[in-house]
PATOR-839156 format. One line per 3 residues: number of its first residue (from 1); for each residue x, y, z of N, C-alpha, C. Coordinates in Angstrom, 1 decimal, m for minus. Layout:
<atoms>
NUM = X Y Z X Y Z X Y Z ~ ...;
</atoms>
This chain:
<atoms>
1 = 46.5 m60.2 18.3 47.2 m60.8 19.4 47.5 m59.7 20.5 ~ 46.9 m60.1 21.9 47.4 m58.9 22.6 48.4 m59.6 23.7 ~ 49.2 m58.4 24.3 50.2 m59.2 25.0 49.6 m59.1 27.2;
4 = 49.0 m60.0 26.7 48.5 m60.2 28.0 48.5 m62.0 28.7 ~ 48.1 m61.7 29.7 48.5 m63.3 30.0 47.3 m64.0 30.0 ~ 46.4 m63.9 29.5 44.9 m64.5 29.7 43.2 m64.0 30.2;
7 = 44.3 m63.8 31.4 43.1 m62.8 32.0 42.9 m61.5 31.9 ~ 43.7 m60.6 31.0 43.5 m59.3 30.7 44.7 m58.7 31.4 ~ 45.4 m59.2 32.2 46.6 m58.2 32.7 47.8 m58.3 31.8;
10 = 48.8 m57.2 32.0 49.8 m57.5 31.3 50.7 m58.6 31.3 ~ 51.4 m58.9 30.0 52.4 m60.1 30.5 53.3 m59.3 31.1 ~ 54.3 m60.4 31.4 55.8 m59.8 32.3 56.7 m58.8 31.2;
13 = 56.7 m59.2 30.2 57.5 m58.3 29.4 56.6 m57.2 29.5 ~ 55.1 m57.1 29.2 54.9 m55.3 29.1 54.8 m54.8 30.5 ~ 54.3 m55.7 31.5 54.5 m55.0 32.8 55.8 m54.6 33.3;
16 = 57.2 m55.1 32.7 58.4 m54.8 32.5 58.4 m53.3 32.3 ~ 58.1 m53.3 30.9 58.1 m51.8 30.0 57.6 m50.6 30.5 ~ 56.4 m50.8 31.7 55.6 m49.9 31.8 56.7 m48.8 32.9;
19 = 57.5 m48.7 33.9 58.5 m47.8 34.3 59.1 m47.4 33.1 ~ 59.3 m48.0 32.1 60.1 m47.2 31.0 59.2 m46.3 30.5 ~ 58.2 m46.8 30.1 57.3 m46.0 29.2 56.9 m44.5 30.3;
22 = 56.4 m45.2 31.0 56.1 m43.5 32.5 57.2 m43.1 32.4 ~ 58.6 m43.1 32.7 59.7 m42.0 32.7 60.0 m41.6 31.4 ~ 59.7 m42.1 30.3 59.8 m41.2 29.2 59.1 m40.1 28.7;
25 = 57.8 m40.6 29.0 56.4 m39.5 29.3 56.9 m38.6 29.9 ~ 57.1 m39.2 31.2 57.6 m37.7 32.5 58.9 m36.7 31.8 ~ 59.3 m37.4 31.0 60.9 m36.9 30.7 60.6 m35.9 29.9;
28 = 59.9 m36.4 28.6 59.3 m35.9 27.5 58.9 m34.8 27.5 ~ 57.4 m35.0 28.6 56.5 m33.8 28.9 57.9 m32.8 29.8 ~ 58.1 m32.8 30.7 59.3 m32.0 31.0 60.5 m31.3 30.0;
31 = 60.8 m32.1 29.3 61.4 m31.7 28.2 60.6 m30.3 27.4 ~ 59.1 m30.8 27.0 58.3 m29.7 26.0 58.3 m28.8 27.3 ~ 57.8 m29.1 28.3 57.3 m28.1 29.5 58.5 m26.6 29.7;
34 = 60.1 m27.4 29.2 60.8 m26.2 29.4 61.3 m25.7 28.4 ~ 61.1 m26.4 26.8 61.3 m25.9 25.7 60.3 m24.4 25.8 ~ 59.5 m24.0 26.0 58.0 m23.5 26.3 58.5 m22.3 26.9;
37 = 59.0 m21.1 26.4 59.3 m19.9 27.6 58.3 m19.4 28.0 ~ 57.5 m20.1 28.9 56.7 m19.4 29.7 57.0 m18.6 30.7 ~ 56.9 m17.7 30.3 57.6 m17.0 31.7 56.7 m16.5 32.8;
40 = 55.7 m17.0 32.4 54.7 m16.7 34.1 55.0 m17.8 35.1 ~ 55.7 m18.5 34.3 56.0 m19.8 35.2 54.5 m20.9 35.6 ~ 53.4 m20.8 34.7 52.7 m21.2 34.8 52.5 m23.4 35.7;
43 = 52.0 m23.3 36.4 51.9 m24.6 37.0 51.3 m25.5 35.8 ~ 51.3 m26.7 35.9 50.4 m28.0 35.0 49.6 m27.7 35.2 ~ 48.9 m27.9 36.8 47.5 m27.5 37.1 46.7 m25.9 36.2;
46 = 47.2 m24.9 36.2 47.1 m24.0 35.6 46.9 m23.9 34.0 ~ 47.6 m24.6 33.2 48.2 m24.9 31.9 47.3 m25.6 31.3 ~ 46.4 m26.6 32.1 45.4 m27.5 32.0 44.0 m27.0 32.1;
49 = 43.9 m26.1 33.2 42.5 m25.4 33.1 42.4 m24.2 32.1 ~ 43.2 m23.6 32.3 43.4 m22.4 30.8 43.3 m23.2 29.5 ~ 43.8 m24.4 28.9 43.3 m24.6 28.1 41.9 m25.6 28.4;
52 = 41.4 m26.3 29.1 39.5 m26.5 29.4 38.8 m26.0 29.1 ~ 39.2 m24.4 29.4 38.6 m23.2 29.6 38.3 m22.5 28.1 ~ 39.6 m22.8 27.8 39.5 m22.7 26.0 38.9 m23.4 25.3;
55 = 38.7 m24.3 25.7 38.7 m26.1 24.7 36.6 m25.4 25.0 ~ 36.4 m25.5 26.3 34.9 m25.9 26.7 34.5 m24.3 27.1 ~ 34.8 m23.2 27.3 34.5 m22.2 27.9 33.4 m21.7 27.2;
58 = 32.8 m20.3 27.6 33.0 m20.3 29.0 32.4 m21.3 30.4 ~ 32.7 m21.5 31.6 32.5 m22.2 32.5 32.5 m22.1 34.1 ~ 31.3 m22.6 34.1 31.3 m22.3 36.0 32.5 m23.0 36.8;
61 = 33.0 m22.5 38.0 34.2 m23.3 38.3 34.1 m25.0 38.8 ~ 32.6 m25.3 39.1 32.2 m26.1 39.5 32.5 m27.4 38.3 ~ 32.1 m26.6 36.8 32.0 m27.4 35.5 33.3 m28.0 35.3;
64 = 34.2 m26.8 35.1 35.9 m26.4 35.0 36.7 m27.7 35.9 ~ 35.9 m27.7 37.1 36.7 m28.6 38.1 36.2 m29.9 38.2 ~ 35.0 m30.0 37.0 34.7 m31.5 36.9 35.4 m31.9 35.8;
67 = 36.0 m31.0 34.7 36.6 m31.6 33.9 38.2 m31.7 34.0 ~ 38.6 m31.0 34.7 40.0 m31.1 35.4 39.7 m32.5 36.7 ~ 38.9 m33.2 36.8 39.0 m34.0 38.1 39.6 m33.4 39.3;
70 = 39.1 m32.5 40.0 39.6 m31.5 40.9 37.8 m30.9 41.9 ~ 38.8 m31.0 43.1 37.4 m30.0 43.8 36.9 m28.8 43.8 ~ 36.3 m28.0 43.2 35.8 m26.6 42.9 36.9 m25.9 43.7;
73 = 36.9 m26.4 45.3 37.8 m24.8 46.1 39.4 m25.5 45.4 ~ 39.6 m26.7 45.2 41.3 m26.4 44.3 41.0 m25.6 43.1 ~ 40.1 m26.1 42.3 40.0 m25.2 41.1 40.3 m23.6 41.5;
76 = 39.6 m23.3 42.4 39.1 m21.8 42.5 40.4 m21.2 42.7 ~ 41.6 m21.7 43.7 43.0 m21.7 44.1 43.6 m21.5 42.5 ~ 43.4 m22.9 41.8 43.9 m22.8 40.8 44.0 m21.2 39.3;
79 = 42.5 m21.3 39.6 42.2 m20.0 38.5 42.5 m18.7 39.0 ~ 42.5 m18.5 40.5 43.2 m17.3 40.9 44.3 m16.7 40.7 ~ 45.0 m17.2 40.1 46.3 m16.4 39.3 46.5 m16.4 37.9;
82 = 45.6 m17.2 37.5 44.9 m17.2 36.0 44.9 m15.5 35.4 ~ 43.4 m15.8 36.3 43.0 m14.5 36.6 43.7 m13.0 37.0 ~ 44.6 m13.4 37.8 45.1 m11.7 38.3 45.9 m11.5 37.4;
85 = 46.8 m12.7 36.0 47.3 m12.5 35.6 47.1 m12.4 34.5 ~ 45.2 m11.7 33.9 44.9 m11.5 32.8 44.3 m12.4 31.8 ~ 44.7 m14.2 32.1 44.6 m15.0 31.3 43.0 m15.6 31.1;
88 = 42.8 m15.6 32.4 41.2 m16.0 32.4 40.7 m14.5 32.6 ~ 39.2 m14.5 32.7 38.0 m13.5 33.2 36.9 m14.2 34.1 ~ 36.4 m13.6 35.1 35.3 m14.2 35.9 34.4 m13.1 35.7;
91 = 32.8 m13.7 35.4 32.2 m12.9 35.4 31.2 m13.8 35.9 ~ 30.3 m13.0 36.5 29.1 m13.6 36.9 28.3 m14.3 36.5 ~ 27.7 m15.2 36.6 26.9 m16.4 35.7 25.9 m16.1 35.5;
94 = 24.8 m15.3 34.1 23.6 m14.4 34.2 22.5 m15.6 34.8 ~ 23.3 m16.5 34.7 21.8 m17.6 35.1 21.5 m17.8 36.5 ~ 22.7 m17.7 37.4 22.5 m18.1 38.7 24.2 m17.2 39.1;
97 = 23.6 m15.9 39.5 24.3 m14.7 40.4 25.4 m15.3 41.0 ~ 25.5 m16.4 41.3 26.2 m16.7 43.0 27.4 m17.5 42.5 ~ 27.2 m18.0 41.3 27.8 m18.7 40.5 29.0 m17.4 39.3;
100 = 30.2 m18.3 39.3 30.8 m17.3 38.6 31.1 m18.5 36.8 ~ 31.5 m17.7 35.9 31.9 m18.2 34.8 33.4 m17.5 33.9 ~ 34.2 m18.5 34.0 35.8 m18.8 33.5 35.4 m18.4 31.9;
103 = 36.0 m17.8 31.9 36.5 m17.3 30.3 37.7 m16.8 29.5 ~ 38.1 m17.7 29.2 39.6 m17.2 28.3 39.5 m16.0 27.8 ~ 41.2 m15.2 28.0 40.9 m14.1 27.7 41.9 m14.2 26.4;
106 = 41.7 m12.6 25.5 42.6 m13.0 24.7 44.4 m13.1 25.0 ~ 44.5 m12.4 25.6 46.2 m12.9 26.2 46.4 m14.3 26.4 ~ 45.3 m14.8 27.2 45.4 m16.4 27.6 45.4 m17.0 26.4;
109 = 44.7 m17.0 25.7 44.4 m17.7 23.9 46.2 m17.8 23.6 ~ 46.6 m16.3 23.5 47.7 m16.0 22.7 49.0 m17.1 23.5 ~ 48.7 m16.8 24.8 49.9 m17.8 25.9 50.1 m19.2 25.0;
112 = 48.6 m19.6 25.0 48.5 m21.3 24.9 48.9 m21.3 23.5 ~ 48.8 m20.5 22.8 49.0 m21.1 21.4 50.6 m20.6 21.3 ~ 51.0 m19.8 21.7 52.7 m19.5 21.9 53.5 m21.0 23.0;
115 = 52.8 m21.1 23.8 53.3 m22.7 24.3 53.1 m23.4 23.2 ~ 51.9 m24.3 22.5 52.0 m24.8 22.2 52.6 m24.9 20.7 ~ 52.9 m23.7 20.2 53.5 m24.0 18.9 55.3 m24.0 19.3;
118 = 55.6 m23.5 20.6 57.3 m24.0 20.8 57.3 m25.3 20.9 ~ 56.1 m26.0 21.7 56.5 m27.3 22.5 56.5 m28.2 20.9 ~ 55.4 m28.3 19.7 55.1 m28.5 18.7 56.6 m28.7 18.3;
121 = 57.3 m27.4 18.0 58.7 m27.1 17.1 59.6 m27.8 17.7 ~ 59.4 m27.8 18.6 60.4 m28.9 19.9 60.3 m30.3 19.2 ~ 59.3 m30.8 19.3 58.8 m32.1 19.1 59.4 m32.7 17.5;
124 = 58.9 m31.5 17.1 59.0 m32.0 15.0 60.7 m31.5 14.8 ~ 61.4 m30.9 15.9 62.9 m31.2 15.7 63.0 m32.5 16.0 ~ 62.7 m33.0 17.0 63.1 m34.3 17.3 62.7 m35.6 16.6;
127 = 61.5 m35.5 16.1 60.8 m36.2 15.0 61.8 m35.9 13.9 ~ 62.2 m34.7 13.5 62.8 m34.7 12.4 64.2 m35.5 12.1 ~ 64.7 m36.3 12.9 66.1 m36.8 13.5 66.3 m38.5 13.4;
130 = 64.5 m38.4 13.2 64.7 m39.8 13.2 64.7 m40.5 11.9 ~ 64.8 m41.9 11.8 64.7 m42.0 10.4 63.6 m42.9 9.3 ~ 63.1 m42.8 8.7 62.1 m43.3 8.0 60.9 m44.1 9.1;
133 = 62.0 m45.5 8.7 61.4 m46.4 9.7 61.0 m46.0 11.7 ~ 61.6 m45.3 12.2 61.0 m44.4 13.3 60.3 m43.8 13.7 ~ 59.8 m43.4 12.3 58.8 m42.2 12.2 57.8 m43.1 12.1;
136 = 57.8 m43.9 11.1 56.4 m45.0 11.2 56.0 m45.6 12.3 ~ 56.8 m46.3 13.0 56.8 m46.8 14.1 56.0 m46.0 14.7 ~ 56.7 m44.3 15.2 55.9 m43.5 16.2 54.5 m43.1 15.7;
139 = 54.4 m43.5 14.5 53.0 m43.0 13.7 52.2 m44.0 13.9 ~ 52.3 m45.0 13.8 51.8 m46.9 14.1 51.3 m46.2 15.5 ~ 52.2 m45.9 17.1 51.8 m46.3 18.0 51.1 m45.1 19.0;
142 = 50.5 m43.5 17.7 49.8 m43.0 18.3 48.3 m43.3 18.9 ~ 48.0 m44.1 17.3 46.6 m44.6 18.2 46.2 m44.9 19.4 ~ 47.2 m46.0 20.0 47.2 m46.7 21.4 47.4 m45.7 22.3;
145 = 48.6 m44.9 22.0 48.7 m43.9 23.0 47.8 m42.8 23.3 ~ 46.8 m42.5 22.1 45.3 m41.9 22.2 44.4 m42.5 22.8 ~ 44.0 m44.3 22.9 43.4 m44.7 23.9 43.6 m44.4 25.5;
148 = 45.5 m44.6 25.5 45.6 m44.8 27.1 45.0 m43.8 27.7 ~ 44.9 m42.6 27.0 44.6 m40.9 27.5 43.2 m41.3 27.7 ~ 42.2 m42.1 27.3 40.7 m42.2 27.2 40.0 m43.5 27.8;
151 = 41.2 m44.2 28.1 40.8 m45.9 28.8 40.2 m45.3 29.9 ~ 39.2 m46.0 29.9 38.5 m45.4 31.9 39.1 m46.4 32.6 ~ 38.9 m45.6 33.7 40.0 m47.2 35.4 38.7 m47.4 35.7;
154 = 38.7 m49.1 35.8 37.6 m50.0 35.7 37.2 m49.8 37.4 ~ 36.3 m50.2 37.9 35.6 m49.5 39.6 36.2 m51.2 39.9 ~ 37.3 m50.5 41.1 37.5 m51.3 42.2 36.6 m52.8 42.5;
157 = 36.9 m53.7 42.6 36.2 m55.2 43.3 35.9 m54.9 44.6 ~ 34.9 m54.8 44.8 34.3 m55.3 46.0 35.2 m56.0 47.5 ~ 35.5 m56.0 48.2 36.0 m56.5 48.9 35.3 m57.9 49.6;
160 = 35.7 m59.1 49.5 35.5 m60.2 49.6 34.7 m59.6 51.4 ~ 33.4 m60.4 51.5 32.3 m60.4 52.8 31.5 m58.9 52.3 ~ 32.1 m58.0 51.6 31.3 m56.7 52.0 30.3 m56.9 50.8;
163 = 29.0 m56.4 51.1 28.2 m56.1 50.2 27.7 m55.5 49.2 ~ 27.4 m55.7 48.0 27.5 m54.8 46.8 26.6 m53.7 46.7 ~ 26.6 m52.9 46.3 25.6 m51.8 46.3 24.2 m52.2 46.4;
166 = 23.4 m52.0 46.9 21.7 m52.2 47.1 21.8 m53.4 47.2 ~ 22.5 m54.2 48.1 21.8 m55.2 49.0 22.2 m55.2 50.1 ~ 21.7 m56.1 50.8 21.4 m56.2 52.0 20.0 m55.2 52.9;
169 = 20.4 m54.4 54.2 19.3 m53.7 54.5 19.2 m52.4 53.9;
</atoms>
């Protein structure tokens, strides 16, 4: 049973929920973001390509900035203090000169896994707090919360008179 009203939108109760649910996210992530002594003060934007970069590297900025959903010259903005600050490497792309390639360095490795094992410790304190039946609960509703991260946003409707791709002249 899903809780929608027929046609696929939410009912009033979960469209209700959904302000709650986003400011807890926001809270949450805020919360690990400053448990995290990062002391480069690293941006989201930043935090997110360094690890891409790790996850998929190495990478042209062009690749980098398709997987961050971003335009190569923000990317490039973005990785430039990556960079001066040791975390990435740019080196030339042996395939095509003109082109450069993102590569985690190892300081950067060490960053992301020193964030992510505070923000982690953070988390499994607060997990640790809860009680039996809580924990299941939050364990029941990571799946869903794995889709929301992977649901694609469905392509806009057409605008009533305008014509749909490849017709007309």
């Amino acid at each position: 049973m899903t809780d929608t009203d027929g046609r696929g939108a939410p009912s009033a109760a979960a469209s209700a929920a959904v302000p709650r649910l986003r400011l807890v996210i926001a809270r949450l992530y805020r919360q690990l973001a400053q448990a995290s002594g990062d002391d480069l003060n690293l941006t989201y934007a930043q935090l997110s390509a360094l690890a891409r970069t790790q996850e998929h590297g190495p990478l042209r900025i062009g690749e980098l900035a398709a997987h961050e959903q971003v335009a190569a010259p923000s990317l490039t903005r973005t990785v430039a203090p990556l960079a001066a600050a040791g975390l990435v490497s740019k080196e030339p792309d042996p395939s095509d000169r003109r082109s450069w390639l993102v590569t985690i360095t190892p300081e950067g490795a060490e960053l992301l896994g020193r964030i992510r094992r505070e923000r982690s410790e953070l988390l499994a304190r607060r997990i640790g707090r809860l009680d039996a039946g809580q924990v299941d609960t939050l364990l029941a509703a990571l799946p869903v919360l794995e889709q929301l991260l992977t649901e694609p946003e469905p392509e806009p409707e057409p605008e009533s008179g305008a014509q749909a791709p490849g017709e007309g002249a």
